[in-house]
C-alpha positions as CSV (number, residue, x, y, z in Angstrom):
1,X,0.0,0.0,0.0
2,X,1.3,3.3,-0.8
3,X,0.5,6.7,1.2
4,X,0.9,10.3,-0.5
5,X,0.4,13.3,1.7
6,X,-1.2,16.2,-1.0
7,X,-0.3,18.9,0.5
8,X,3.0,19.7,-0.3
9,X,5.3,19.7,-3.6
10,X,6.0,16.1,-3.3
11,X,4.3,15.0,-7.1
12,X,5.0,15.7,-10.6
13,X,3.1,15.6,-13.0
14,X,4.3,12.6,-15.9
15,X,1.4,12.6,-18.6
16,X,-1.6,14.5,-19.7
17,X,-4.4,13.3,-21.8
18,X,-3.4,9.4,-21.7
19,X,-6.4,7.9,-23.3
20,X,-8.0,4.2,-23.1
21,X,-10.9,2.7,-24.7
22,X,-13.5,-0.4,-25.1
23,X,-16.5,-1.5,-26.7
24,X,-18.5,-4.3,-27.3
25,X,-21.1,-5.5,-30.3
26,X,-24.7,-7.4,-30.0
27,X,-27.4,-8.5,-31.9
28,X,-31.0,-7.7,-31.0
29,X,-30.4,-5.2,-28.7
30,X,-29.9,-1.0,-27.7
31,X,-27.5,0.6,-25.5
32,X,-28.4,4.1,-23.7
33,X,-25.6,6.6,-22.7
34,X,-26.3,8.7,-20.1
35,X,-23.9,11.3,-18.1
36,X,-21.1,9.2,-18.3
37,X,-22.9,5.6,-18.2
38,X,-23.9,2.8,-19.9
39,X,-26.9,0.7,-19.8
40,X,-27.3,-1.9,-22.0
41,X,-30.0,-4.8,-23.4
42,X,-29.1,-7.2,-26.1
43,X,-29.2,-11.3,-26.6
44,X,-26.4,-12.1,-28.2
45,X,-22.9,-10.8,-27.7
46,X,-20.7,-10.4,-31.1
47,X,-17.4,-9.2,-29.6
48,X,-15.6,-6.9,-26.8
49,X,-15.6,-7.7,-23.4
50,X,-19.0,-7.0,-20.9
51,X,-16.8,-5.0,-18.3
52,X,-16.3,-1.8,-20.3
53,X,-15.2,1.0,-17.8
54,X,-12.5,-2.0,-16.3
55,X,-11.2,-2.8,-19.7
56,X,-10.8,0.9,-20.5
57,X,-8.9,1.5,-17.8
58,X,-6.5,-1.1,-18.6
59,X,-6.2,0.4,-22.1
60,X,-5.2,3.7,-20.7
61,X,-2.2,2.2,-18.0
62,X,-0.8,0.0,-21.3
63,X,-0.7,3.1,-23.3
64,X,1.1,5.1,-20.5
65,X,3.3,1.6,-20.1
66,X,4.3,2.1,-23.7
67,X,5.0,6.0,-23.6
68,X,6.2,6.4,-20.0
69,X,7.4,2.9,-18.9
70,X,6.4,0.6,-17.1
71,X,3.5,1.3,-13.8
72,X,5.4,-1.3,-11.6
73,X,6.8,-0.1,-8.4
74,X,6.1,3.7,-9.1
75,X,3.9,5.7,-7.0
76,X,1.2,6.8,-9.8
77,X,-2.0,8.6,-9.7
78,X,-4.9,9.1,-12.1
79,X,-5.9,12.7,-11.7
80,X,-8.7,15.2,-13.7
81,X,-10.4,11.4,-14.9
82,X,-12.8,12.2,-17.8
83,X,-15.4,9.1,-18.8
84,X,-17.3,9.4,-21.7
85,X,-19.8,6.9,-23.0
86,X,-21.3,6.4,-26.7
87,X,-24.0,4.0,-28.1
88,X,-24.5,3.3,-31.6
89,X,-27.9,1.8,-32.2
90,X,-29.8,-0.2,-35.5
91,X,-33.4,-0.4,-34.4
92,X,-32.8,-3.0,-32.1
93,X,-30.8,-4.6,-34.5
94,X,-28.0,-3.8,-33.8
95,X,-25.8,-2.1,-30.9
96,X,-22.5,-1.0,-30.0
97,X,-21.9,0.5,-26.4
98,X,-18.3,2.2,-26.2
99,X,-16.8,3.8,-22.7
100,X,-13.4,6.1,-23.2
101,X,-11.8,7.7,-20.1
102,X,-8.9,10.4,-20.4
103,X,-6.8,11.3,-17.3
104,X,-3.6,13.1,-16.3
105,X,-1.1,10.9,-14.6
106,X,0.8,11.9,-11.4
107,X,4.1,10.6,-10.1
108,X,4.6,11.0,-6.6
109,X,8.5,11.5,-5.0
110,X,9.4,8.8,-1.9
């Protein structure tokens, strides 16, 4: 477990704008976005994985990986996160839920 005090100049800040990203396809179905969220109905799954906001988040740490370095044993922070969700929908045909999230990353000194 790591422990940051914020009060004093003890951070830098290591990235800006790192971006990750998922989405998933179905048949017979529709996906609602709303403030950041998404709710979705469909029967049969065509791709993507079902945990959206989890697997977006993993996108953004392997793209800071491969800019920055690797996460492991630094003492990182997401900071000014920004979700954003999107639904494409075929009259129930078809339907595409997709969840970005954009953060600054913050390294913190030991």
């Amino acid at each position: 477990m790591t422990n940051v005090e914020l009060s004093g100049d003890n951070y830098r800040v290591v990235a800006t704008n790192v971006y990750g990203e998922a989405s998933a396809a179905y048949l017979l179905g529709f996906s609602v976005a709303q403030r950041g969220e998404m709710q979705t109905l469909a029967l049969i799954p065509l791709g993507g994985n079902r945990l959206l906001f989890k697997t977006a988040l993993e996108n953004l740490w392997a793209n800071f990986a491969e800019a920055h370095g690797s996460v492991e044993g630094r003492s990182l922070a997401l900071v000014n996160v920004r979700f954003d969700s999107d639904a494409q929908n075929v009259l129930f045909f078809y339907t595409k839920p997709t969840i970005s999230v954009r953060a600054d990353v913050v390294e913190f000194y030991k």
